[in-house]
TIRO-2110 file (N, C-alpha, C; in Angstrom, 1 decimal):
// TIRO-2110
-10.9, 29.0, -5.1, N, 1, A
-11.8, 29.2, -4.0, CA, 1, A
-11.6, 28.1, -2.9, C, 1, A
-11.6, 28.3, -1.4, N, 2, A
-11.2, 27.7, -0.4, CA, 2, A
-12.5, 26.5, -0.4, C, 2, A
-12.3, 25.5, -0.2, N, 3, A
-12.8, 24.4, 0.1, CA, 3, A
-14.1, 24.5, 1.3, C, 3, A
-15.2, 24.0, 1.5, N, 4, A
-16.2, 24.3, 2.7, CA, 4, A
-15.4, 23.7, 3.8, C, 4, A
-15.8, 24.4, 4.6, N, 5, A
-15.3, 24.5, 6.1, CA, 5, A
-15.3, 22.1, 6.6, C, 5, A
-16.4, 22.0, 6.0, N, 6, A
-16.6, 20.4, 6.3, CA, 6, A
-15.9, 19.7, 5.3, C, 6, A
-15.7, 20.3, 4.4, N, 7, A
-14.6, 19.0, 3.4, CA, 7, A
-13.1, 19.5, 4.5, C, 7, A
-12.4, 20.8, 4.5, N, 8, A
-11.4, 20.6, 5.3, CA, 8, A
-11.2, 20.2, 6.4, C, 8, A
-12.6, 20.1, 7.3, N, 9, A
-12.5, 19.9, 8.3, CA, 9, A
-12.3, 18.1, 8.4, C, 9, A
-12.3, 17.4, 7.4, N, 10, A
-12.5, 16.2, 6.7, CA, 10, A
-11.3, 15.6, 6.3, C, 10, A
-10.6, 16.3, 5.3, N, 11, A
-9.3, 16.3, 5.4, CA, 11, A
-8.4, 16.4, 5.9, C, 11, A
-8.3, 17.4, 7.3, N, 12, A
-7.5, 17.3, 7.9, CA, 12, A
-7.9, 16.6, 8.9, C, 12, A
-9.1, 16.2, 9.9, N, 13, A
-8.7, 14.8, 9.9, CA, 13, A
-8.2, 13.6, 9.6, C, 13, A
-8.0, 13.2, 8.3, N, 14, A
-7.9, 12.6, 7.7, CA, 14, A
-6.2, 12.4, 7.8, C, 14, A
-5.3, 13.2, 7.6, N, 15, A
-4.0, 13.7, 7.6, CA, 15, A
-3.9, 13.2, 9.1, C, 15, A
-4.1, 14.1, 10.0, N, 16, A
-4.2, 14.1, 11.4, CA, 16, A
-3.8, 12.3, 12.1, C, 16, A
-5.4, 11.9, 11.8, N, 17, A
-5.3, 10.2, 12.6, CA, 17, A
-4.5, 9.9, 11.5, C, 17, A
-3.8, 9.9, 9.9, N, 18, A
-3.5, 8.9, 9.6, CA, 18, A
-1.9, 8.9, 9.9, C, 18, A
-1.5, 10.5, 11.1, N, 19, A
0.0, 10.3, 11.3, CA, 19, A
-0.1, 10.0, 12.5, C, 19, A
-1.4, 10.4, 13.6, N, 20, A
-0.8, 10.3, 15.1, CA, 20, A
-1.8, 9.3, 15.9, C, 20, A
-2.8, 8.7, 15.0, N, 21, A
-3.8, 7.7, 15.5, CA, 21, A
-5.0, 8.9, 16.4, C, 21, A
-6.2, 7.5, 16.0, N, 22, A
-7.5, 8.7, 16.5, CA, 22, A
-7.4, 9.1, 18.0, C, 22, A
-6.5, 8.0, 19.1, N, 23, A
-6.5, 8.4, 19.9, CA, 23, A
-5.8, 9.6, 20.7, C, 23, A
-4.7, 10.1, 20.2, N, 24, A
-3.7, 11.0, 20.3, CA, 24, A
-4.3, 12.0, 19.5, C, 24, A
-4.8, 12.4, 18.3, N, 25, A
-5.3, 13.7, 17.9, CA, 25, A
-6.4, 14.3, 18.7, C, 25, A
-6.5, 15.6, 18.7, N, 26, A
-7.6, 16.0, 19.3, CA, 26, A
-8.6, 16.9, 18.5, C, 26, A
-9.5, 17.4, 18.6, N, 27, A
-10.4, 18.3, 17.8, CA, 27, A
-10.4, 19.5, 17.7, C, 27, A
-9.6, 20.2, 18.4, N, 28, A
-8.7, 21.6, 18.7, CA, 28, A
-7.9, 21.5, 17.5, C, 28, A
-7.1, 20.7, 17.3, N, 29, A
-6.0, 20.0, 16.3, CA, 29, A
-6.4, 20.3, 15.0, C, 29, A
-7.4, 19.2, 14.9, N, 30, A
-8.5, 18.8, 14.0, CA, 30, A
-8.6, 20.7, 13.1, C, 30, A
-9.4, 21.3, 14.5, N, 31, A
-10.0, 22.4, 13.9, CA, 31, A
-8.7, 23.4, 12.9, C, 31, A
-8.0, 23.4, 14.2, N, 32, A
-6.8, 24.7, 13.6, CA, 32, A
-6.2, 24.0, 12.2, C, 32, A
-6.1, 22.6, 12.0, N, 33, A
-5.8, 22.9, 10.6, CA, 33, A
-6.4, 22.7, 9.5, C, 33, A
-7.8, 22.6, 9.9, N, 34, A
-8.5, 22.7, 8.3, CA, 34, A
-8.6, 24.6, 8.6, C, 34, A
-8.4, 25.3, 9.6, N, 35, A
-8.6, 26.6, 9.4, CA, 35, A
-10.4, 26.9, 9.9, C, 35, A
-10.5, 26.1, 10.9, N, 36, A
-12.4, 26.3, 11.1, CA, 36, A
-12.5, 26.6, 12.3, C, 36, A
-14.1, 26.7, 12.8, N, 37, A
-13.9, 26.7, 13.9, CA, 37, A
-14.0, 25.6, 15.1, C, 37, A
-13.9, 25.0, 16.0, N, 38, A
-14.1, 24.0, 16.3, CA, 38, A
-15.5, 23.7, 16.6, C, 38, A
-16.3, 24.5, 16.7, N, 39, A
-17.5, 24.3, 17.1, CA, 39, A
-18.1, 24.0, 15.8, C, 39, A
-17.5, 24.2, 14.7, N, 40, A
-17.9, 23.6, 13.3, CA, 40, A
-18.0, 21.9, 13.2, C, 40, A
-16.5, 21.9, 14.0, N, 41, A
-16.5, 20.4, 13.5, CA, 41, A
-17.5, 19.4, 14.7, C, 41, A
-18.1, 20.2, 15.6, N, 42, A
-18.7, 19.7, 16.8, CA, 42, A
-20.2, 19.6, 16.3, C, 42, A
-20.4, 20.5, 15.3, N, 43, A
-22.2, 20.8, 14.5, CA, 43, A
-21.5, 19.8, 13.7, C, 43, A
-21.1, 19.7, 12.6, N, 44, A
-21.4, 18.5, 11.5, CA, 44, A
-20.9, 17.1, 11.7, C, 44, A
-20.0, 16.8, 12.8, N, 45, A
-19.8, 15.4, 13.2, CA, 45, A
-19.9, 14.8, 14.4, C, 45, A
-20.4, 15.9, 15.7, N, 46, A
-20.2, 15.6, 16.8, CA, 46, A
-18.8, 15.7, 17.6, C, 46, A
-17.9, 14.8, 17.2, N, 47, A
-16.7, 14.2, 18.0, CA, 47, A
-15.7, 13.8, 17.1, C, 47, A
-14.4, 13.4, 17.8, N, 48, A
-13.9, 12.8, 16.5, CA, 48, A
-13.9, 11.6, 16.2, C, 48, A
-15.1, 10.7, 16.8, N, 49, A
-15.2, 9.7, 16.5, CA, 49, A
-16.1, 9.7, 15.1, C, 49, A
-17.2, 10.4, 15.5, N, 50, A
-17.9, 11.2, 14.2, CA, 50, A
-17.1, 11.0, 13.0, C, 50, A
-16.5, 11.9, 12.9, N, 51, A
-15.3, 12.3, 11.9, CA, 51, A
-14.9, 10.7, 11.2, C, 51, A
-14.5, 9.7, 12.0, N, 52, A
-13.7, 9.4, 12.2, CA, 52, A
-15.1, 7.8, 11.4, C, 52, A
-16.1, 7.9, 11.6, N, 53, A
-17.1, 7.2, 11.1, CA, 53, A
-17.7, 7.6, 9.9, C, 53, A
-17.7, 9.2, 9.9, N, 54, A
-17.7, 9.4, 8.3, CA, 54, A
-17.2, 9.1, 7.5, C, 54, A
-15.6, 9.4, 8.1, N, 55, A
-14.3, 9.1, 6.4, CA, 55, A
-14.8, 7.5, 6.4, C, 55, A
-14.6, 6.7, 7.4, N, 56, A
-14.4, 5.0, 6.7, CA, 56, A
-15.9, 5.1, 6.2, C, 56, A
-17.1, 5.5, 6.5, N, 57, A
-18.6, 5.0, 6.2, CA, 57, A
-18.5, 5.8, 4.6, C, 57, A
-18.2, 6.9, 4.3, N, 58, A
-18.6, 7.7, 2.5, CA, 58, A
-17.4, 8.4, 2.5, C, 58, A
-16.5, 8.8, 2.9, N, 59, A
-15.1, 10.3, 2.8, CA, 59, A
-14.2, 9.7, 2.4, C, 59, A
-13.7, 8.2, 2.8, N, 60, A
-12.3, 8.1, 2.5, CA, 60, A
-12.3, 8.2, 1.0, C, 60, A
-10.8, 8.2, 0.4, N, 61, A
-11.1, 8.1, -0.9, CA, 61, A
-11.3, 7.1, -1.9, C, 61, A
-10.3, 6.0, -1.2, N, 62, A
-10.4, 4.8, -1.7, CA, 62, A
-11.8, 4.1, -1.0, C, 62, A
-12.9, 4.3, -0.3, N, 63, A
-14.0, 3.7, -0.4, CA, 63, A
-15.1, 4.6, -1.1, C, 63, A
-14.5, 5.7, -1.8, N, 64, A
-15.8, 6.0, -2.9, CA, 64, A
-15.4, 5.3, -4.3, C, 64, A
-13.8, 4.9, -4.4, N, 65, A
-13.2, 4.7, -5.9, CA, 65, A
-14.1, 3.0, -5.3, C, 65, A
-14.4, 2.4, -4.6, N, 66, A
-14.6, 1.1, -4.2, CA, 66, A
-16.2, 0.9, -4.9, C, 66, A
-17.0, 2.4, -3.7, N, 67, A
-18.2, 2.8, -4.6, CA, 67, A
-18.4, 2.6, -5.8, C, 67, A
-18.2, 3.2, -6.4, N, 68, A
-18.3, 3.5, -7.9, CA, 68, A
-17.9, 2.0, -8.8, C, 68, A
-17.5, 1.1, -8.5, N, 69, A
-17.7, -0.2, -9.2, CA, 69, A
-18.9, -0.6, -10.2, C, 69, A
-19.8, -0.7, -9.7, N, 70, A
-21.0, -0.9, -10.3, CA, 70, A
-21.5, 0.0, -11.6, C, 70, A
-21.5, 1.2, -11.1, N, 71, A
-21.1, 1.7, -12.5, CA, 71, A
-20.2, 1.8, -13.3, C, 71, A
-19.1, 1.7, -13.2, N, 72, A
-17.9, 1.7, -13.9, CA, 72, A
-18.2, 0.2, -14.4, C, 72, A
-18.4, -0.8, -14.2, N, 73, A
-18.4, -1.9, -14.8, CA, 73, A
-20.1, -2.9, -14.2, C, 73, A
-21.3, -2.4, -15.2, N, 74, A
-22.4, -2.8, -14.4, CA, 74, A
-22.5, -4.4, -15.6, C, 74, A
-23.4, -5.2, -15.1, N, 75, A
-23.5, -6.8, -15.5, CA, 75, A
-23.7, -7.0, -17.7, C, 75, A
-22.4, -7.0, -18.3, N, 76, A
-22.6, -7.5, -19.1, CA, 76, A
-21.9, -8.8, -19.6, C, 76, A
-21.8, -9.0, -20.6, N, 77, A
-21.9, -10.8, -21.4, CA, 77, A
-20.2, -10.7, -21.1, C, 77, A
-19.4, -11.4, -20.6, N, 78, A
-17.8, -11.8, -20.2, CA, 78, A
-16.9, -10.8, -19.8, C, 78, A
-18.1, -10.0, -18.7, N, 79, A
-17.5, -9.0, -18.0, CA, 79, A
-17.2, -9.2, -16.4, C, 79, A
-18.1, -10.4, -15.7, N, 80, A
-18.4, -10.9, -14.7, CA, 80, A
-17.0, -11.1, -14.0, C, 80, A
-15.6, -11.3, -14.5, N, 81, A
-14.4, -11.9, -13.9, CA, 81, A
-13.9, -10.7, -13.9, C, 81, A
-14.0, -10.0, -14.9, N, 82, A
-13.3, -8.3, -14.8, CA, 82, A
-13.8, -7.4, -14.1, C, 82, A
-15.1, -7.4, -13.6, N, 83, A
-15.5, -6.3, -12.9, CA, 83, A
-15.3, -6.5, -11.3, C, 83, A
-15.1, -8.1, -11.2, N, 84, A
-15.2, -8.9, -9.7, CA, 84, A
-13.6, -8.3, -9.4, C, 84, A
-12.7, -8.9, -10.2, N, 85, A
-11.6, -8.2, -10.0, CA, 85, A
-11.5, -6.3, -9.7, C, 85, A
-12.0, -6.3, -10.7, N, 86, A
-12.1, -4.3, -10.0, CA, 86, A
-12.0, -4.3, -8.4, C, 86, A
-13.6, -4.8, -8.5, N, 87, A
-14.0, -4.4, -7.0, CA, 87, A
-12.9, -5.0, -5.7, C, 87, A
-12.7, -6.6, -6.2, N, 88, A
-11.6, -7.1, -5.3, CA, 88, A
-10.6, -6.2, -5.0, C, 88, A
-9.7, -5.7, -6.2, N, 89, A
-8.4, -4.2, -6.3, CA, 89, A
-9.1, -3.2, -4.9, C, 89, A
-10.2, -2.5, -5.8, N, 90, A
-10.3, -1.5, -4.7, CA, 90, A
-10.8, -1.8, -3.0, C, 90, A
-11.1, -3.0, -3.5, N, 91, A
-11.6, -3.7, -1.9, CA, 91, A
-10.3, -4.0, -0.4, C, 91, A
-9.1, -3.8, -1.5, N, 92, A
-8.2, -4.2, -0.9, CA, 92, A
-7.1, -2.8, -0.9, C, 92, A
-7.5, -1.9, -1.9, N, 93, A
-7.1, -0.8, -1.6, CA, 93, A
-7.8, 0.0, -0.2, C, 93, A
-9.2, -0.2, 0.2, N, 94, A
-10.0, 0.8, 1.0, CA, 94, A
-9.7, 0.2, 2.2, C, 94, A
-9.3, -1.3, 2.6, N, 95, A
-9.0, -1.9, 3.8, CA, 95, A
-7.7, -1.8, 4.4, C, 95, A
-6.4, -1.4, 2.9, N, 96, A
-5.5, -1.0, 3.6, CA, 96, A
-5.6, 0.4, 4.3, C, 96, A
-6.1, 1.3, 3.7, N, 97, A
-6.3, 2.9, 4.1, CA, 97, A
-6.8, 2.8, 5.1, C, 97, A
-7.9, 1.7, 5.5, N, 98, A
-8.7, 1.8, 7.3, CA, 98, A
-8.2, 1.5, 8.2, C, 98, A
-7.5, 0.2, 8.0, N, 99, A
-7.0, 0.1, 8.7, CA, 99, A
-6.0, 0.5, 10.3, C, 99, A
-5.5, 1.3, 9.4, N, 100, A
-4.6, 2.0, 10.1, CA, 100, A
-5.7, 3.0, 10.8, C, 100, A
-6.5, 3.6, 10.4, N, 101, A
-7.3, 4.2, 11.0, CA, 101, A
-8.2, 4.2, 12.0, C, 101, A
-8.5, 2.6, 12.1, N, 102, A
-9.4, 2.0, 13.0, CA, 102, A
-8.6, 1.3, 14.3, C, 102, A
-7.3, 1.5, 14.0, N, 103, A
-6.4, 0.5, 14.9, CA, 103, A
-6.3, 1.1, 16.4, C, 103, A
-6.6, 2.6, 16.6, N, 104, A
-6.3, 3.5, 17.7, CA, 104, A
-7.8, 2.5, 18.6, C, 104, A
-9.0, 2.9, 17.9, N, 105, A
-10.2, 2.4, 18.7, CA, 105, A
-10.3, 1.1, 18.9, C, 105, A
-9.4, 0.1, 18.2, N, 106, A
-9.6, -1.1, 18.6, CA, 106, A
-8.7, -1.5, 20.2, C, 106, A
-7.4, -0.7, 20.0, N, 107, A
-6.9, -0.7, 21.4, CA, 107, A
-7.6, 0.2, 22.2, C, 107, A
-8.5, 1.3, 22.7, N, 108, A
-8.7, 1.4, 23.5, CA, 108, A
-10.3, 1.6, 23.2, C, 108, A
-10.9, 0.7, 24.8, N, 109, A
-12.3, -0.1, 24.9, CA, 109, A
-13.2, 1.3, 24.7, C, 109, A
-13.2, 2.4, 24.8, N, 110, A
-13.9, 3.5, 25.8, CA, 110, A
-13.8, 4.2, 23.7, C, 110, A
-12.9, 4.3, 23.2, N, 111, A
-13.1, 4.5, 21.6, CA, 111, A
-13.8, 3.4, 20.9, C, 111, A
-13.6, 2.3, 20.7, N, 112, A
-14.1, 1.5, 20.3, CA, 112, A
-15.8, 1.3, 20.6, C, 112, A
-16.3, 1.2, 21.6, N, 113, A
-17.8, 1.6, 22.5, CA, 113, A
-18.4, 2.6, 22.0, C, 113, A
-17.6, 3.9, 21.6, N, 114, A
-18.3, 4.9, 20.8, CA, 114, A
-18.2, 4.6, 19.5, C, 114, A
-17.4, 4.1, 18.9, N, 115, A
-17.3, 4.2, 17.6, CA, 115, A
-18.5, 3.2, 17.1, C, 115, A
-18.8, 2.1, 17.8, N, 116, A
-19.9, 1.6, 17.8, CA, 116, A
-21.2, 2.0, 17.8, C, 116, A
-20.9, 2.6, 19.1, N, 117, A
-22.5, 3.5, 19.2, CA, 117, A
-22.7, 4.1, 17.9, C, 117, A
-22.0, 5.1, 17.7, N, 118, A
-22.3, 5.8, 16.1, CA, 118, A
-22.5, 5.2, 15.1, C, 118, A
-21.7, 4.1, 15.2, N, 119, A
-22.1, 3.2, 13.4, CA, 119, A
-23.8, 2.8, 13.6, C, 119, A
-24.1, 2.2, 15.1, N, 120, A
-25.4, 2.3, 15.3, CA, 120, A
-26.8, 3.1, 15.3, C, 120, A
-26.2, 3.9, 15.4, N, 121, A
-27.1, 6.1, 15.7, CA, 121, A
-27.1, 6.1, 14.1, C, 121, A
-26.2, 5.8, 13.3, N, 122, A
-25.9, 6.5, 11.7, CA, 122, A
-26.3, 5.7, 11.1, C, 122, A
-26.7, 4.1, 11.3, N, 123, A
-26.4, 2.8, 10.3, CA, 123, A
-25.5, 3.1, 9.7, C, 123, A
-24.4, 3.2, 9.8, N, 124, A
-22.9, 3.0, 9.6, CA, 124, A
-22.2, 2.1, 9.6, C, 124, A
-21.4, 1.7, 9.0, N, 125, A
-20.0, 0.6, 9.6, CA, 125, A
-19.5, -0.5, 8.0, C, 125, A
-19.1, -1.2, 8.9, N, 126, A
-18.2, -2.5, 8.0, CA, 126, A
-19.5, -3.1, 7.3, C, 126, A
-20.7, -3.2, 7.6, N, 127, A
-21.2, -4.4, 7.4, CA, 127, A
-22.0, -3.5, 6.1, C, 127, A
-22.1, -2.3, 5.7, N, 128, A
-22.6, -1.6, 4.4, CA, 128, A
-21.6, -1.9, 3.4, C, 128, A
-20.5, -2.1, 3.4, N, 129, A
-19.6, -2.8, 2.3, CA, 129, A
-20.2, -4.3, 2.2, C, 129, A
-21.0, -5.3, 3.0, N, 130, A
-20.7, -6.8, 2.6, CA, 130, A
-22.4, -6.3, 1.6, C, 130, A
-23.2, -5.2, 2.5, N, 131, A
-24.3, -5.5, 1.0, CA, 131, A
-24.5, -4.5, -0.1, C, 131, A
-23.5, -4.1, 0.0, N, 132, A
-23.5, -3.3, -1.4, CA, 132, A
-22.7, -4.1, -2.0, C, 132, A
-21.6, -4.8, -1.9, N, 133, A
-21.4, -6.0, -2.5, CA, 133, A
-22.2, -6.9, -2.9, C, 133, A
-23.1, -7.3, -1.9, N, 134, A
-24.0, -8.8, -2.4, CA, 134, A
-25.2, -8.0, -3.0, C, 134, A
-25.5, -6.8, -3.2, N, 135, A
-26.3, -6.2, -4.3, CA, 135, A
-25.8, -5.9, -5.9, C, 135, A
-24.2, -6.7, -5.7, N, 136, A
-23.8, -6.0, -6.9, CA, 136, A
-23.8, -7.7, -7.4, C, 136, A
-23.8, -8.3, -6.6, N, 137, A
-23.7, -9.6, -7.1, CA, 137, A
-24.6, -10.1, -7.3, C, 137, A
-25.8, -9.7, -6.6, N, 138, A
-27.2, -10.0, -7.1, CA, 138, A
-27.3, -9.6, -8.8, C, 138, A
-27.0, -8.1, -8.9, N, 139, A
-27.5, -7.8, -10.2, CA, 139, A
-26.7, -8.5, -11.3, C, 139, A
-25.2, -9.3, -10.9, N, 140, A
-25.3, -10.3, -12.1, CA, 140, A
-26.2, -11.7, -12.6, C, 140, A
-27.0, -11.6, -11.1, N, 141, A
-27.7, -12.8, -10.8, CA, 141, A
-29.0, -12.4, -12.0, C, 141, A
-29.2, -11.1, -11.6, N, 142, A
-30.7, -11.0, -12.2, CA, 142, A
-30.4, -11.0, -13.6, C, 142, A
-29.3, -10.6, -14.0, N, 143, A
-28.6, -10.7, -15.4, CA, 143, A
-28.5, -11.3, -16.1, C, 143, A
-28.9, -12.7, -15.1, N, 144, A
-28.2, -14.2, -15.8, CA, 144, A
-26.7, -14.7, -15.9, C, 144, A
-26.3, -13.6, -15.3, N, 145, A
-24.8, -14.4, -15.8, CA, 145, A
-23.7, -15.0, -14.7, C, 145, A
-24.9, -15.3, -13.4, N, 146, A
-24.2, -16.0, -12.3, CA, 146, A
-25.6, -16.5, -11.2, C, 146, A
-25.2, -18.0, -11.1, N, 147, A
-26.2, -18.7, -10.0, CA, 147, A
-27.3, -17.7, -9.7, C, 147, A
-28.8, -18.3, -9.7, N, 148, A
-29.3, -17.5, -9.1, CA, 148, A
-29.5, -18.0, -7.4, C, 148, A
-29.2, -19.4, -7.3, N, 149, A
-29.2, -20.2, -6.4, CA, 149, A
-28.5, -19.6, -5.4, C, 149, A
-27.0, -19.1, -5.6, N, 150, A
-26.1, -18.5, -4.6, CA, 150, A
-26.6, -17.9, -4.0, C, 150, A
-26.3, -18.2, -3.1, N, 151, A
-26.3, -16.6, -1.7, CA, 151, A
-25.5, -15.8, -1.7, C, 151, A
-25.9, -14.2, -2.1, N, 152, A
-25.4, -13.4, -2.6, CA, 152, A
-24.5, -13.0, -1.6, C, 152, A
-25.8, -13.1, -0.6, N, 153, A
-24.5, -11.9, 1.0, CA, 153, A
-23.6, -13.1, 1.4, C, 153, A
-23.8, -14.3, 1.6, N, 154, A
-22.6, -15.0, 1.8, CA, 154, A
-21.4, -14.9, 0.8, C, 154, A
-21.8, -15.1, -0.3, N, 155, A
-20.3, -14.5, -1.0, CA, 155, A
-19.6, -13.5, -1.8, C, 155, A
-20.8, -12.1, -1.3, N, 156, A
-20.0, -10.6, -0.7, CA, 156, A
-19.2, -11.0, 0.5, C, 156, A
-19.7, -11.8, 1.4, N, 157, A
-18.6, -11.7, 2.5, CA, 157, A
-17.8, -12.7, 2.3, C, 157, A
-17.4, -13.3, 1.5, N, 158, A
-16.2, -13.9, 1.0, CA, 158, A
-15.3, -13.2, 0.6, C, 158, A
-15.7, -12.7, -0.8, N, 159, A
-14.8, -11.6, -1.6, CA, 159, A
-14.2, -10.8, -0.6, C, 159, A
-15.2, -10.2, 0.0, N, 160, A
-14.8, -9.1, 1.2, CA, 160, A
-14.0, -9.3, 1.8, C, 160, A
-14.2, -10.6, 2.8, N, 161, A
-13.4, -11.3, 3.8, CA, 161, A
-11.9, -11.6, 3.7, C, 161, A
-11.9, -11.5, 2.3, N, 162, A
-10.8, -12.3, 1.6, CA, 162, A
-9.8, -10.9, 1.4, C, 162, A
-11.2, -9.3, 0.7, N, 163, A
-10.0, -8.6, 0.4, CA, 163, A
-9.3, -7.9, 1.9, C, 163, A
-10.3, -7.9, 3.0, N, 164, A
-9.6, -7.5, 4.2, CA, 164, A
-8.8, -8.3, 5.0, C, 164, A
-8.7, -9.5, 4.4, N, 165, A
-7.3, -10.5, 5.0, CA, 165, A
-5.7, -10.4, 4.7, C, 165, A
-6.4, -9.7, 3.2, N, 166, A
-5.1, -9.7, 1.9, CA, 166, A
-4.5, -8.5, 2.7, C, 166, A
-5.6, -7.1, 3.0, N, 167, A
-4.6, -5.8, 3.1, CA, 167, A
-3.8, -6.3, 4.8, C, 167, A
-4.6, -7.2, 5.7, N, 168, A
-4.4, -7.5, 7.1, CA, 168, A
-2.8, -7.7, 7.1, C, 168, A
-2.9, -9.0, 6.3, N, 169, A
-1.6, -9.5, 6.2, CA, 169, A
-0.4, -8.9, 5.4, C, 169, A
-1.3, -8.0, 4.2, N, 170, A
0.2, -7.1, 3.8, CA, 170, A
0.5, -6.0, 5.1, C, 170, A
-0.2, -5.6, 6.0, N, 171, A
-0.1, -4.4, 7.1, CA, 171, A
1.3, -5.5, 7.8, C, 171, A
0.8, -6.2, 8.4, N, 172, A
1.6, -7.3, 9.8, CA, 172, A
2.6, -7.8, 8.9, C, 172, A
2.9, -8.1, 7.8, N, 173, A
3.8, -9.3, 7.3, CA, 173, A
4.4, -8.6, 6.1, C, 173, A
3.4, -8.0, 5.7, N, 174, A
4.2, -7.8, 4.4, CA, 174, A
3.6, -8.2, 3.1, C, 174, A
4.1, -7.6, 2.1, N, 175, A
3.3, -8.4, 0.9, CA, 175, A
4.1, -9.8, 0.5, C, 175, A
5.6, -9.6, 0.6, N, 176, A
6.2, -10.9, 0.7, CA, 176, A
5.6, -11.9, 0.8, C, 176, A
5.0, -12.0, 2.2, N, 177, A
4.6, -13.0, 3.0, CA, 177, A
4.0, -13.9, 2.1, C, 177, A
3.2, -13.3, 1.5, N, 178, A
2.0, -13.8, 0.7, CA, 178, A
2.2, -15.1, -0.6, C, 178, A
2.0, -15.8, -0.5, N, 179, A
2.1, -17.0, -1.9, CA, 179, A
2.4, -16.6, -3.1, C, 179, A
1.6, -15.4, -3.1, N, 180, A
1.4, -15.0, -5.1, CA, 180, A
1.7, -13.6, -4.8, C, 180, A
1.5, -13.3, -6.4, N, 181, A
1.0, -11.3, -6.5, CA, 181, A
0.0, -11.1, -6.3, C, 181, A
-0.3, -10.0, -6.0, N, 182, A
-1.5, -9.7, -5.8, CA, 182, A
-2.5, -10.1, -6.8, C, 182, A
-2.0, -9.3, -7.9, N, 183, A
-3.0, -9.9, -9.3, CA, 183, A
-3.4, -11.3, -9.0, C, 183, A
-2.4, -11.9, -9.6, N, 184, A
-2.6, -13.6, -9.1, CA, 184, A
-3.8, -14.1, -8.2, C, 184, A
-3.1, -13.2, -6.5, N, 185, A
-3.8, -14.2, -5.7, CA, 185, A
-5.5, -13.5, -5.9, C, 185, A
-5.6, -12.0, -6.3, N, 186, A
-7.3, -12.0, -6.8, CA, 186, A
-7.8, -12.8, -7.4, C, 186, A
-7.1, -13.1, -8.8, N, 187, A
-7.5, -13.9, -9.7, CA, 187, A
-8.2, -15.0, -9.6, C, 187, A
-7.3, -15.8, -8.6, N, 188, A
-7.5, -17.2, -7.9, CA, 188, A
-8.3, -17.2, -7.2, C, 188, A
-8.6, -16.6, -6.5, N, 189, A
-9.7, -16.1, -4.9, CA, 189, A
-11.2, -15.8, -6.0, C, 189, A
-10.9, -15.1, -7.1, N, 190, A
-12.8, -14.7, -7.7, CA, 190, A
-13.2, -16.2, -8.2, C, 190, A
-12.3, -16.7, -9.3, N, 191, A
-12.7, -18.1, -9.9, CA, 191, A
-12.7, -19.0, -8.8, C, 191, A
-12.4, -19.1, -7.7, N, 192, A
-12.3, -20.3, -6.8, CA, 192, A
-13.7, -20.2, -6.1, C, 192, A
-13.8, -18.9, -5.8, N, 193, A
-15.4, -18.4, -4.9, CA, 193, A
-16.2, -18.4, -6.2, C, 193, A
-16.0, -17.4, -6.9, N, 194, A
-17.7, -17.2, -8.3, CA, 194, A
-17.5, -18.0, -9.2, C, 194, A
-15.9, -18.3, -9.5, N, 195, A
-16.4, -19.7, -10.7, CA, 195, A
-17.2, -20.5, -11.3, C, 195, A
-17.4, -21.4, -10.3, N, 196, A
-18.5, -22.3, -10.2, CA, 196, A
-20.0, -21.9, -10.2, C, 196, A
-20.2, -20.9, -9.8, N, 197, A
-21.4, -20.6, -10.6, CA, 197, A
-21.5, -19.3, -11.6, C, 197, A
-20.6, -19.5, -12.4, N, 198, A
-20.9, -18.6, -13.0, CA, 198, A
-22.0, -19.2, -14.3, C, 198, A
-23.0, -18.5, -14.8, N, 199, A
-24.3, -18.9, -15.9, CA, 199, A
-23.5, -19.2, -17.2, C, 199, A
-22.0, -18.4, -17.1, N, 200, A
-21.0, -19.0, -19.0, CA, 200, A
-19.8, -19.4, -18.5, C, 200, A
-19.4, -19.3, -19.2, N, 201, A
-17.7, -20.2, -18.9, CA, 201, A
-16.8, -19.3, -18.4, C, 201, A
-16.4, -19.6, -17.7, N, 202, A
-14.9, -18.9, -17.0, CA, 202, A
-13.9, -18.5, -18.0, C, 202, A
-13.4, -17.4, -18.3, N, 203, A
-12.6, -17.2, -19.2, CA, 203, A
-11.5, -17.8, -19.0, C, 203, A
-10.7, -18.3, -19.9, N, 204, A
-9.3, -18.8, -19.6, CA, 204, A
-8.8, -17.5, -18.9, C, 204, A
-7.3, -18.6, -18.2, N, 205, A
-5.9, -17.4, -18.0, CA, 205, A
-5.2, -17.1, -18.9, C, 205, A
END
């Protein structure tokens, strides 16, 4: 059975900006190849900035595998380094995927202005990753098994900060570039930020 008109119309966006940039596709485009009509994709997202604020805000796929952290690994007894790592992985998986996606509206002022406006109209954007982060960090807090002292949203936006530097610099440079492996340089980046307060001991390496 053929997929709803709004998941294809979703994915082929998706295909679309991630070969020709948001600014070069158009919504004509958009329509003819999920097979809809265009006025479909005009009723469920507006524009293709719409579109385009969906996938990075709930659609992409690597920011639902990002989602899903919490449950896949919620606060138990010397799980705190392993589950930080998860989220770090996919944190750094979902920033490379946007990237590229976000890059069209950052060069031009008149895309960027709307993409704004929407994240604002929708409560959307970048800044719903730093607190669903610092709510996941909270619940080790209430757990016990990390500072309750810390400031959670300041160091969701560390981890964060840290995994959207990693995909930055693998995009421009390369992974080369980078000092360590990847594994590694997570490793180093959770214990160096949550370390120190963690409520038990840091597991060895």
């Amino acid at each position: 059975m053929a997929a709803p008109a709004r998941q294809r119309i979703l994915d082929a966006a998706l295909a679309l900006i991630q070969q020709q940039g948001i600014g070069r596709v158009t919504t004509k485009e958009i329509a003819s190849r999920a097979g809809a009509a265009e006025g479909s994709l005009f009723k469920n997202f507006g524009d293709k900035m719409g579109l385009l604020a969906e996938l990075l805000t709930y659609e992409l796929p690597e920011n639902r595998a990002w989602r899903e952290v919490p449950q896949i690994a919620p606060p138990q007894r010397g799980q705190l380094v392993p589950a930080l790592v998860l989220g770090m992985e996919r944190a750094i998986d979902f920033f490379a995927a946007a990237l590229p996606l976000v890059a069209g509206s950052f060069a031009d002022r008149e895309l960027l202005r709307r993409h704004q406006e929407l994240n604002r109209q929708r409560h959307s954007g970048p800044q719903l990753a730093i607190d669903a982060t610092a709510t996941y960090i909270a619940s080790w807090q209430k757990a016990g098994y990390l500072d309750s002292r810390v400031d959670s949203y300041a160091m969701a936006l560390s981890l964060c900060g840290s995994a959207l530097m990693y995909a930055y610099t693998q995009h421009l440079a390369g992974s080369e570039s980078l000092r360590c492996e990847r594994d590694t340089l997570i490793d180093a980046v959770i214990r160096t930020i949550v370390g120190p307060h963690m409520s038990e001991p840091v597991p060895p390496d």
